[in-house]
C-alpha angles and dihedrals in degrees: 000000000000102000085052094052083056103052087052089049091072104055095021108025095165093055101046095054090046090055079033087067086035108059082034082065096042084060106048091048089050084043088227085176087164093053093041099050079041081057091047100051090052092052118104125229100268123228085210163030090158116197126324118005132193110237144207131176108228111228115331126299118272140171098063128071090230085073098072083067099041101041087064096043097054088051083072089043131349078217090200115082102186134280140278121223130198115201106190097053088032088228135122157179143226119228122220140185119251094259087060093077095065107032094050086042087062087059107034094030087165101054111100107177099097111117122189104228120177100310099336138074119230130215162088088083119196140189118245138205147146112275149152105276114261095229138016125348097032100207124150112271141153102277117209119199128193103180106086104124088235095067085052094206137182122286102167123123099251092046108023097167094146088072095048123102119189127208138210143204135154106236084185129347115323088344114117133185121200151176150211119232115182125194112222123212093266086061093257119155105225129181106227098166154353119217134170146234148204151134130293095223088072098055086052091052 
């Protein structure tokens, strides 16, 4: 399928990316965990994104018990809407809807860097660079990290983003395929999430 989705991207790039999220849904909702972590090997470390993507989180979370709360709360709403990346600071944000505000408030009361901007709420920022994959299958990818002291992010055990490293890679032109990698307290790597991003012109188109 990718390889297919390739070969569309260079005569039909805008198509491609939109069966591209597409076929990134369909298997999330399948929980096709093994096609997606085969999808991810094959990505390339991306010299984007570049600004404000649109985001979706691929399946549900897994591999924490934090994730039996937090799977039925994002049915009502996803509550995060994608990420905005500045290049030439090498820093970001993550959007979020209104409500998500309140309900990541209820798990991380003390954290104070949410800012209400237009119809979105802005927050948990991160630094961001290429870099060797922090777990299986090493390949080079565009690293986020949300534990600089500035961002003053979330450690708690409910939301422990500052643990979480998030990794990259373009799986076709301006679309790009993550994950989420969170290190527990014994020092283990574990892989809690994909998601997926891409830009908001296409959604327009």
């Amino acid at each position: 399928m990718l390889a297919e989705l390739r070969e569309l991207a260079a005569h039909s790039p805008a198509l491609a990316r939109r069966l591209g999220w597409d076929y990134l849904r369909e298997l999330g909702d399948r929980a096709r965990h093994d096609q997606l972590a085969e999808l991810f090997a094959r990505g390339e470390a991306p010299d984007g994104p570049y600004g404000a993507m649109e985001g979706l989180i691929v399946g549900k979370l897994f591999g924490i018990p934090e994730a039996h709360l937090a799977n039925p709360l994002m049915k009502i709403d996803p509550t995060w809407r994608g990420k905005t990346f500045d290049h030439e600071s090498g820093t970001g944000f993550n959007r979020l809807s209104p409500l998500g505000k309140y309900t990541l408030r209820a798990v991380a009361p003390l954290y104070g860097g949410l800012r209400r901007v237009g119809s979105e709420v802005l927050g948990y920022g991160f630094t961001h660079k290429i870099d060797t994959a922090a777990a299986e299958p090493f390949n080079a990818v565009r690293a986020l990290d949300y534990s600089p002291s500035e961002y003053r992010n979330p450690s708690v055990r409910t939301f422990p983003i500052k643990r979480t490293r998030d990794e990259i890679v373009e799986l076709l032109p301006r679309l790009y395929l993550g994950r989420a990698l969170l290190t527990m307290p014994s020092g283990e790597v574990r892989l809690i999430a994909y998601f997926a991003l891409r830009e908001f012109s296409d959604e327009r188109a």
